[in-house]
ROGUSE-789914 format. One record per atom (N, C-alpha, C): z, y, x negated. Coordinates in pm, whole numbers, plus 50000, padded with zeros to 5 digits. Example, Ala and Ser with C-alpha at 12.3 -4.5 7.8 and 13.67 -1.06 7.14 Angstrom:
BEGIN
507804943148681507804955048770507804967048680507084977548715507144989448633507875000348710
This chain:
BEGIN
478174982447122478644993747202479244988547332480624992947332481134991547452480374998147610481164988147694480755000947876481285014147810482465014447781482475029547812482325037247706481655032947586480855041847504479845045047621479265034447624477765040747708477835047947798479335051847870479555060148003479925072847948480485074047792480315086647725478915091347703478285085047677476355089847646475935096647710476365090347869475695097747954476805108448107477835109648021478945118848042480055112848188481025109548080482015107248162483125115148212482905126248225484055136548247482735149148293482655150748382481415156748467481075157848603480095165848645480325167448802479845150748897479545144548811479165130848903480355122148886481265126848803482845121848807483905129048928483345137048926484445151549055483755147649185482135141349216481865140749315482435129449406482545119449312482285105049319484375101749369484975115949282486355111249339486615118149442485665131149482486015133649630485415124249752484205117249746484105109649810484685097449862485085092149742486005080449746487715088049765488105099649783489455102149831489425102449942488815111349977488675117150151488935106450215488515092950223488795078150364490695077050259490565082850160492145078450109493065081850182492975096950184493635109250281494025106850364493565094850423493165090250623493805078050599493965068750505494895055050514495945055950532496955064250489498045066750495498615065850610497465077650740497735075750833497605060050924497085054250858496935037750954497955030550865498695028750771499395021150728500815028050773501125035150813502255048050860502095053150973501105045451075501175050151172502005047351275502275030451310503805028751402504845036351363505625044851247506315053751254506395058451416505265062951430505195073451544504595069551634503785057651668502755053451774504025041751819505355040651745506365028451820507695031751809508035044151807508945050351819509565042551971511685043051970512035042152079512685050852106512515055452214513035068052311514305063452345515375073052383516595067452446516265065852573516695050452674516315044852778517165038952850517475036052927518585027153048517945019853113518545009753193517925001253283517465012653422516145005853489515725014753615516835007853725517235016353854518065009553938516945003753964517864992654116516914983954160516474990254286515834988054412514764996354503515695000454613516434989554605517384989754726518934995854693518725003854556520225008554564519775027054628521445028654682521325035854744521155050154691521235063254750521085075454688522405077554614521945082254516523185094254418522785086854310524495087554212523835089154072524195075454038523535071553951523795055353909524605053553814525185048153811526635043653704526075032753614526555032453499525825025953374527005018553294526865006953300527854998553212527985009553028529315004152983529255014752848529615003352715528535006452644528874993652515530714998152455530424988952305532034992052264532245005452226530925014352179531085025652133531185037352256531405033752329531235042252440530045049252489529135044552431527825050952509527235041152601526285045952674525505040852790524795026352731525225013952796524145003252756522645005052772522115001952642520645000252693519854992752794520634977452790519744968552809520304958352943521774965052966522574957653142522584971153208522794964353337523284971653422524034966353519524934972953618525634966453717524514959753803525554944853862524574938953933524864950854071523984948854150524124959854261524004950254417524984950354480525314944554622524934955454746524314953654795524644959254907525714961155010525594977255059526924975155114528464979255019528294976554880529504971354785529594983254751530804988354677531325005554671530435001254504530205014654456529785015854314531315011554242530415004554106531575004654010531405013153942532615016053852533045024953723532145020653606532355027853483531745021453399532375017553278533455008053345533934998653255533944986653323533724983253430534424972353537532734964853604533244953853599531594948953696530674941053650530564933453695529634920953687527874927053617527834925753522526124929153494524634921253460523804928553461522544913153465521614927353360520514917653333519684924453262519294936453347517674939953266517064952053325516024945953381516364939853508515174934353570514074938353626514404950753683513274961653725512914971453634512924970953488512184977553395513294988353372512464999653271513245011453216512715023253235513775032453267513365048253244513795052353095512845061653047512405063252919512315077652891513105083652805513405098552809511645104352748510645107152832509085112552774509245124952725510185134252700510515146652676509435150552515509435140952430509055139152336507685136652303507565121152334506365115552272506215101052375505165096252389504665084652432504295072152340504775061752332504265048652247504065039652336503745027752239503425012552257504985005752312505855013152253507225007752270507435014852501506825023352507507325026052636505735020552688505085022852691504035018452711504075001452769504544995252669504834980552752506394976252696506854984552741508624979452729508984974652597508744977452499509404966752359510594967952330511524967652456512914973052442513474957252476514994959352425515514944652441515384936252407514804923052486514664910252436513494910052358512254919652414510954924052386510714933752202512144935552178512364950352055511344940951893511554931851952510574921451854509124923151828508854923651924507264922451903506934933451845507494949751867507384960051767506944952751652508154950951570508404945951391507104936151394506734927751511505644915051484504584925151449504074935951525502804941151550502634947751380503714952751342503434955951246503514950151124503994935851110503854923751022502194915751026502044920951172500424912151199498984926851080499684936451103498504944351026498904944450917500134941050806500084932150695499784925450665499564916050746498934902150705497354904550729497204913050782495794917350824495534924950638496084930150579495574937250446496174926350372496894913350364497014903150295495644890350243495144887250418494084877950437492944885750384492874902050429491324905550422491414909250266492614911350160492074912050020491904898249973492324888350003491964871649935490084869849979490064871350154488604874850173487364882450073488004894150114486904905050083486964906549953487994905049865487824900149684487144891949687486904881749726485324872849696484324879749678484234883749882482934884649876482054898949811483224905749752483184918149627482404915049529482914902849456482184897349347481294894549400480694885449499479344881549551478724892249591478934902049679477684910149703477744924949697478804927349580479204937749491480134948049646480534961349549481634969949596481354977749678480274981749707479484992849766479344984649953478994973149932478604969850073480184965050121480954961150049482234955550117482974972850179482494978450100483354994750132482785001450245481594997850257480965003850361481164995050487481344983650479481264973150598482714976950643483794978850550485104981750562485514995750619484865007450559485095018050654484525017950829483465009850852483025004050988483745000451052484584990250988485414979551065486474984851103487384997851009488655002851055488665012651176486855022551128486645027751223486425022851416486105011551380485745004551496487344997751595488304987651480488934985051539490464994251577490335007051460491295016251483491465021551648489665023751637489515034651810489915017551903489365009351905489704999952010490954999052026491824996051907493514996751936493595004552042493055019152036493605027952132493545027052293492435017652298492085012952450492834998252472493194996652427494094981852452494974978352559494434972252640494884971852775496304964952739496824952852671497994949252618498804946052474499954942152447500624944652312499664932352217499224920752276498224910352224497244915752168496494927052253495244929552236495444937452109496504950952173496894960552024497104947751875497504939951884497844931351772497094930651698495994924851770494494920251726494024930451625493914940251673493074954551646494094954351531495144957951548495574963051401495924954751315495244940551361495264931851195494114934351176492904935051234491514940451158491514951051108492494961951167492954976751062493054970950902494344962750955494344959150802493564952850716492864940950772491924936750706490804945850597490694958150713489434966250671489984975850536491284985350565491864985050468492014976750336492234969350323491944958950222490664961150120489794961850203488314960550156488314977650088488794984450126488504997850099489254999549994490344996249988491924996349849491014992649728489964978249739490404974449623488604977449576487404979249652486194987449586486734999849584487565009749598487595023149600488735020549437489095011849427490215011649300489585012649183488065004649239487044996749080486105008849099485745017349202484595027549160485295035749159486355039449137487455055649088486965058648963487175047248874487525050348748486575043048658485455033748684484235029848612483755038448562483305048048579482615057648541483525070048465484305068948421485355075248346485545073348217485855079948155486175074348011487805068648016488225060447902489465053347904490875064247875490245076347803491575079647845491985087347944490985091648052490965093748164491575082048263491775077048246491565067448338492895066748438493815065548363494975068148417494915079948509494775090148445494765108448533493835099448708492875099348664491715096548777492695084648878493465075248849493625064548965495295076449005495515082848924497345089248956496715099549058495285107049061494955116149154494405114349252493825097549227493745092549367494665087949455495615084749378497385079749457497585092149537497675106649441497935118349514496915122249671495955116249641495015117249798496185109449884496825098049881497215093049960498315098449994499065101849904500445107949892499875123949999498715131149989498335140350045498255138050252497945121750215497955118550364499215117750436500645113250398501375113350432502165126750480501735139450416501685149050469501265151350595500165147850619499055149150768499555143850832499985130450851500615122350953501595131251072502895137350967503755139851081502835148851158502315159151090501565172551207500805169051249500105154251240498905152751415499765142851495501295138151425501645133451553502485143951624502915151751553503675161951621502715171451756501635172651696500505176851770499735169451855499955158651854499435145351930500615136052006501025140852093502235130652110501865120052224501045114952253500155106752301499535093052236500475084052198499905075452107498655071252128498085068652233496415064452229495755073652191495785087552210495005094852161495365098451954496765096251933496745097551787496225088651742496055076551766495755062551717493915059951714493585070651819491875072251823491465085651724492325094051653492285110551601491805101551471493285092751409492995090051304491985079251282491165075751382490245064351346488785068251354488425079751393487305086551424486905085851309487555094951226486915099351112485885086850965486745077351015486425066450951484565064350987483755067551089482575065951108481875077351024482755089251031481825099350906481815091850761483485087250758482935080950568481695068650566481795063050698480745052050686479725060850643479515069050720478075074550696477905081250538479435085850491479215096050324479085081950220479075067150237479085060950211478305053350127476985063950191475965059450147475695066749999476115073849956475995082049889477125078649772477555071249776478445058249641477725050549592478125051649470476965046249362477455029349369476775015649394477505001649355478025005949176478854998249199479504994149044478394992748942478514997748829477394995948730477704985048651479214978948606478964965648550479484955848653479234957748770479314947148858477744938548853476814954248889475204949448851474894946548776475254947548646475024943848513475134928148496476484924948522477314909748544476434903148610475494907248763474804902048853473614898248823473214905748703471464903448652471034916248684471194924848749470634940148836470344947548793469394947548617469674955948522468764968648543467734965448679466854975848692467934984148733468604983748850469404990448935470544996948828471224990848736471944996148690471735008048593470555007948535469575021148433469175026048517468895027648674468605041048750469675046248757471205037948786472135048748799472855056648691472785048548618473425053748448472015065748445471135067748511469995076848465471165087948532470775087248685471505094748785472495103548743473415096248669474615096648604474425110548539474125103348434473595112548314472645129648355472075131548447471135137948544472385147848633472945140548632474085153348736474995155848635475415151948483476625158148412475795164448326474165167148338473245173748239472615166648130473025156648118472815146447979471215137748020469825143348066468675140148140468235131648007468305141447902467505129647791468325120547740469805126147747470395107947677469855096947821470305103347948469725089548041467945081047994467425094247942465665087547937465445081547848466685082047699466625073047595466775056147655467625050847745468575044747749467435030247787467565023147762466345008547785466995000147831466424985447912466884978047953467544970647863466594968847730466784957647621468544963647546469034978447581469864984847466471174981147570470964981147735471894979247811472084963947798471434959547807471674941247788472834940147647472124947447566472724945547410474134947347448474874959747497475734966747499476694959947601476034951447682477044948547768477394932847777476544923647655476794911947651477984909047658478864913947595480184914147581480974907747755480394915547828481004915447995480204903748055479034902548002478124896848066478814876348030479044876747905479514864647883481274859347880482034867247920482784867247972483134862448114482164868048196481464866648315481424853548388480774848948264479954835148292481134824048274482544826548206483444818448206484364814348302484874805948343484844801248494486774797948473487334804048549488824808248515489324806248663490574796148667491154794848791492474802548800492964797548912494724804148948495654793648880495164783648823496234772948726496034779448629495514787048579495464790648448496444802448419496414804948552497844816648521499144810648422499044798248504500664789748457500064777748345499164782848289498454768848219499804772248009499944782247985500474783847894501854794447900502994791347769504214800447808504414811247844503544818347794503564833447774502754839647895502084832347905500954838548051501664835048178502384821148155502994815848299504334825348353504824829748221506614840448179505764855248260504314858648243504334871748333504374868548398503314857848484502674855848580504084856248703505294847648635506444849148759506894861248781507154862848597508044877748623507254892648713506054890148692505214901948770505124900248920505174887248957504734883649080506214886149178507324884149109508774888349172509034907049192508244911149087508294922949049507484931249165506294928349224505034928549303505954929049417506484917249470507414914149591507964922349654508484925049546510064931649554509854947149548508974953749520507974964549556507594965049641506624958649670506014960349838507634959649936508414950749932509274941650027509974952950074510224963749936511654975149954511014984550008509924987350001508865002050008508725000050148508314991750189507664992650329508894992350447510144990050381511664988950425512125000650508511975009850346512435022850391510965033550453509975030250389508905039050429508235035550594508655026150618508645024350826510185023050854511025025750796512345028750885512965040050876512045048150920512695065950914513505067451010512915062851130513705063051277514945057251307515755053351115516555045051156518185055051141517565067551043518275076150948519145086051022518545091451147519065099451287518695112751254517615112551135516995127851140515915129551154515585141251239514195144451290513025137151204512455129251312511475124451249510385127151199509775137251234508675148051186508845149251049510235158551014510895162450918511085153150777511885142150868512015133250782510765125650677509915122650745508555119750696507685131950603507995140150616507415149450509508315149750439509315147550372510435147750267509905131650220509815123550316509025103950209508305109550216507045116850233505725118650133506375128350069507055139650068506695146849925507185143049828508315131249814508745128549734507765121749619506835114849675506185109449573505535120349474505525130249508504595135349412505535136849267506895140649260507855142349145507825126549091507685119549205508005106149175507205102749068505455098049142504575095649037504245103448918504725115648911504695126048773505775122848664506665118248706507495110648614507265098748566506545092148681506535080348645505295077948506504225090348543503045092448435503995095248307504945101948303505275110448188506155099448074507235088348205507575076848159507135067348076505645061748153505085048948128504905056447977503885068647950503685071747858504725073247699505665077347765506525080647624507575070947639508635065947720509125054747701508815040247691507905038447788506845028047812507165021147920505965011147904505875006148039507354997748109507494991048019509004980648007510044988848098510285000448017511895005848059511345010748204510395020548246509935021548319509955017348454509685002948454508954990048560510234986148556511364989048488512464978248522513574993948578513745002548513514915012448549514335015748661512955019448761512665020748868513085009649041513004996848963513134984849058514984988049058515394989648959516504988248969517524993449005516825013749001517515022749084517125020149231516095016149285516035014949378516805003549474517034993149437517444986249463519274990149482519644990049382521035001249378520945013949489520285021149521520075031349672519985019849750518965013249766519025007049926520534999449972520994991549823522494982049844523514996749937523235010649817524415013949830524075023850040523045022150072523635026350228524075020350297524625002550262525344994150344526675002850356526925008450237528375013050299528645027850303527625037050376527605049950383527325046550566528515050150648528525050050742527245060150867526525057250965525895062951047525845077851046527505077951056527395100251137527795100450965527575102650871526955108450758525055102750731524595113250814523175113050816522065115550676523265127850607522315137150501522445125650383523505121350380523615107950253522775095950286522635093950376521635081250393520365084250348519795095450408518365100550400518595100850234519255112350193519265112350014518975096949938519825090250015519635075649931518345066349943518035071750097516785065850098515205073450046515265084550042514495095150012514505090849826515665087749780515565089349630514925068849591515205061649679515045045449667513335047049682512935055949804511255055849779510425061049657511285073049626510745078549520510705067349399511555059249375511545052449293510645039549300510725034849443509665023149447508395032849431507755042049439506645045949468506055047749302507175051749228507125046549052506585038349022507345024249052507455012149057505525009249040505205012049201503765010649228502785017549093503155027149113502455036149017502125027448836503365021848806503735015748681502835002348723503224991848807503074978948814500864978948791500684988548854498814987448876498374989048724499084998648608498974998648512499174986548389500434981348424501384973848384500624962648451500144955448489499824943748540498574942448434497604951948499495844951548383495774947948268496954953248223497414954348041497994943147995498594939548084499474924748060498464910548084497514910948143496744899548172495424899248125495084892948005493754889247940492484892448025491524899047958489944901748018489694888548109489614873948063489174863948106489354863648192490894867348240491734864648354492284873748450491694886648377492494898248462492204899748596491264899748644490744895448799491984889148901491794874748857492504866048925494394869648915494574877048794495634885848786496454890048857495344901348934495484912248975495614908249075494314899649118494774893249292496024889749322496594876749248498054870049306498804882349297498774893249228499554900149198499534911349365498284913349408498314922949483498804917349624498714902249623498934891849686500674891349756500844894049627502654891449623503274904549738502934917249690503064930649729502854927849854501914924649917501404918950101502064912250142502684900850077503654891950100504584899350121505064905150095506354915150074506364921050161505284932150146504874945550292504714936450438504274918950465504294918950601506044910850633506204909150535507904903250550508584912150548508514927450539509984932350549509874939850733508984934950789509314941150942510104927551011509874915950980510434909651015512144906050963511824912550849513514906050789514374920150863514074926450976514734938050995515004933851146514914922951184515284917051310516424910351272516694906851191517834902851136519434909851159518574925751148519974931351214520524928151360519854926251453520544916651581521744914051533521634903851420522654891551376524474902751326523394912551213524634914751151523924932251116524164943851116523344955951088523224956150943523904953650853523794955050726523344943150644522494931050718522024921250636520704923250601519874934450660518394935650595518424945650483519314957950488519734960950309520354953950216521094940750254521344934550149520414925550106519384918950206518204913050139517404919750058516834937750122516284943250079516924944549961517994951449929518374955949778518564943149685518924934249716519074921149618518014916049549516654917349666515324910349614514894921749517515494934049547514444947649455515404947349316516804936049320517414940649207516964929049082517034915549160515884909049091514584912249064513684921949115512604918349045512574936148947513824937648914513554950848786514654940348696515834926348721515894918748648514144915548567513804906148652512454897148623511504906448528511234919748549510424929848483511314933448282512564929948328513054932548180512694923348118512524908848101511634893648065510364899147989509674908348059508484915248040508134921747899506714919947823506644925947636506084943747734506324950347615505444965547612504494960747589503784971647605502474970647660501774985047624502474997347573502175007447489501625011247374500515015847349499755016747199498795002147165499594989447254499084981447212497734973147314496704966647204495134964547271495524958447386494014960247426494654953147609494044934747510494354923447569494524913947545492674909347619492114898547480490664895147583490934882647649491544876647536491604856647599492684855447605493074840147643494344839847658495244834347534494434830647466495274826447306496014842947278495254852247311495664870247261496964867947311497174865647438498524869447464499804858247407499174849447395500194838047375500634840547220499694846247124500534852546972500554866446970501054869047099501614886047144503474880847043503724890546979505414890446954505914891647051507164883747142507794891247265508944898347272508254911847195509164925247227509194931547319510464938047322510444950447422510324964047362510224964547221510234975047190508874981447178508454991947216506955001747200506744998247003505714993447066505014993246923504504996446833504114996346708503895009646654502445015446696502415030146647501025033646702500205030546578499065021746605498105019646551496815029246473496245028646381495525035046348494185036946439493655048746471493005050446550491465039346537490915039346437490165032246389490235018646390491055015546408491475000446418491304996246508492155006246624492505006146726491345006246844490635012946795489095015046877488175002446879488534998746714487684984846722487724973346820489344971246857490114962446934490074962447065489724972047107489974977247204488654969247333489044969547422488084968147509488324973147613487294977247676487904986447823488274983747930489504991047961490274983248118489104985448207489594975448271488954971548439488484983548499487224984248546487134992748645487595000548706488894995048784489595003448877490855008148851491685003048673492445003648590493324999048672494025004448793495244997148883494374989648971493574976848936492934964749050492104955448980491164950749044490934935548989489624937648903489244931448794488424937148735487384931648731486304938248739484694937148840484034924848734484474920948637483814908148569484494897348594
């Protein structure tokens, strides 16, 4: 008997399934807002240089770039004594005495300590540093997951965001803010990937999918919230402390998450794991299948995981044979190039010239058509066409706003509004599409490089957007080129539809390498073969 026979016994579709995903959504609801929060906490205001102390009364005259508007970042040098110049004519120097900053709006980090000018950098850094902050803390906190299971990394992790979210907000400088929001990310991390593996453990398999697509929708639900508490908050220290509060209540609902049941199992924990499978069983009504259930019948049932377990599998082994080494690139370009484009357009709203409030509730609602297609896709076309026509429309939108000029506003947004929808597919497909593609032995270590790549991606694209200095249209051509290669790299890729998930790695290596959906198998057959995805179906899997 498989895990998730035994999670049918004692009812997998039940109120300790509905509880267990409102608990674990609710801190979901609230990420959105910390991964999407410089949107609005680093917004730049339109600004000019301040005169200097000693110029005289009236109105100050402002050097004018080529487009004829007001320079941001010179001003006339100012003589005493000397008649004002025009504003075409005149010797100019930086903004040495700082900037006035239109506050009509909203307050940030960007006026807050000048990130204007020479300074417009450290913006894009701050928010590359809390990427790398959810890069380092999933290589971390995936360890120490396996070592001292899901439950304490999730709880230590809602602490930590709660803790360093509110400190960001007191941050006497842009160093200090840095700090804080790479431990944002860090903590994040920890929460992504136990909240991925206790979604859907306790589920039956063909649930499984529904359960991680309605936890995406929690998040997709958060992006909603964002614009209206910043619209309602226009005070970045205080939005930046709104959304971090709440993080000390989930610590506390925290307690009330069950650890992983074949994490404990894997661990030796078999007392612990037959109280909760009791539990289980006790809240979906099933009291006497839980009181049947013995230590000796759970041992039986789960040898399967248990000796699997015990096999000791590195990151060479990804590339140790053809067929495993042919995903391992093609997924890992694919991963990249996902994160790289997504985080492109989904922190450069402010770049589009439409209300930003506005704009941001049109990128979240889009996902919801997005990922509903993308369910309806993977399913009936499959995963293949899917994972590759998504990378590839998107990539095609981002190329094509290099040449859709500024004052056509509504076409940019369309192109970029329709490029998210499609990376947000992409995501949706790849968490599926990755599990399925990489052997039981190995799926773990999988999933990591894989989630690895995506971070790589998400803290490199704030930086590849300094680039515009150089030239304005060279960070959509990086962006769209890398997203057009990796829905190339994803066509390389076998289906993965109807057919068993793979245990060892010999399975995949006398996989046929088609692209075509395969036939559907006899159910009976099919059941035999079968073994059950990972835990968290889109993440790393708890054996």
């Amino acid at each position: 008997m498989a895990f998730s026979e035994l999670m049918d016994r004692v009812g997998s579709k039940g109120p300790f399934q509905f509880l267990n995903l409102v608990l674990l959504g609710l801190p979901v609801l609230n990420l959105a807002n910390h991964n999407l929060l410089q949107i609005f906490t680093a917004t730049t205001p339109a600004h000019h240089c301040r005169p200097p102390p000693n110029a005289s009364e009236g109105p100050w005259v402002l050097p004018k770039d080529r487009n004829g508007k007001p320079e941001m970042c010179l001003r006339f040098i100012h003589l005493p004594n000397a008649s004002l110049p025009n504003d075409t004519q005149g010797a100019t120097e930086p903004c040495l005495d700082g900037w006035v900053y239109d506050l009509s709006t909203t307050s940030s980090i960007v006026t807050e300590w000048d990130l204007v000018c020479s300074s417009n950098k450290l913006k894009e850094v701050a928010q590359s540093l809390f990427m790398a902050g959810t890069l380092i803390g999933g290589i971390v906190l995936g360890d120490l997951s396996d070592r001292f299971g899901r439950k304490p990394i999730l709880t230590c992790s809602y602490l930590l965001l709660a803790a360093s979210g509110s400190s960001a907000a007191f941050s006497p400088s842009v160093s200090i803010y840095m700090v804080f929001r790479f431990l944002c990310g860090w903590s994040i991390s920890g929460i992504v990937l136990s909240t991925a593996i206790l979604n859907v453990e306790c589920v039956s398999i063909q649930t499984r999918a529904i359960m991680s697509t309605l936890m995406g929708y929690f998040y997709t639900a958060g992006q909603f919230l964002l614009p209206g508490l910043a619209y309602a908050i226009p005070q970045w220290r205080w939005l930046q402390l709104t959304v971090s509060i709440p993080f000390f209540a989930f610590f506390l609902l925290s307690w009330w998450i069950p650890e992983s049941i074949r994490w404990m199992v894997v661990s030796g924990k078999f007392s612990k794991a037959l109280k909760i499978l009791r539990r289980v069983a006790t809240l979906n009504g099933k009291k006497e299948e839980g009181e049947k259930l013995s230590m000796e019948e759970l041992k039986f049932s789960m040898q399967k995981e248990i000796s699997l377990a015990k096999a000791k599998y590195s990151i060479a082994d990804l590339f140790r044979t053809p067929n495993l080494r042919r995903v391992t690139f093609c997924l890992s370009l694919a991963w990249f190039s996902t994160g790289f484009a997504y985080y492109s357009l989904a922190m450069g709203v402010e770049e589009f010239g439409v209300n930003l409030y506005f704009l941001q509730l049109i990128f979240g609602g889009v996902d919801i058509p997005a990922k509903f297609i993308a369910v309806l896709s993977i399913n009936h076309l499959g995963r293949h066409i899917t994972q590759s026509c998504a990378l590839l429309l998107a990539g095609g939108s981002i190329l094509a706003l290099i040449f859709v000029p500024s004052d056509l506003p509504t076409l940019r947004t369309v192109l970029a509004v329709f490029g998210k929808g499609c990376l947000s597919s992409s995501f949706s497909c790849l968490f599926l599409y990755t599990s399925e593609l990489y052997p039981t032995v190995i799926r773990q270590t999988g999933m990591g490089i894989s989630n690895l790549w995506t971070r790589v991606g998400s803290m490199a694209a704030p930086l590849v957007k300094i680039t515009a200095d150089f030239q304005p249209f060279i960070p959509n051509v990086l962006f769209g080129t890398i997203t057009l290669l990796g829905g190339g790299a994803a066509l390389f890729l076998p289906e993965t539809l109807n057919r068993p998930l793979p245990e060892t790695i010999e399975d995949i290596e006398t996989w046929s390498w088609q692209t075509k959906k395969p036939k559907q198998e006899p159910e009976a057959k099919k059941a035999s073969q079968r073994i059950p995805l990972h835990p968290c179906g889109p993440g790393p899997d708890p054996s």
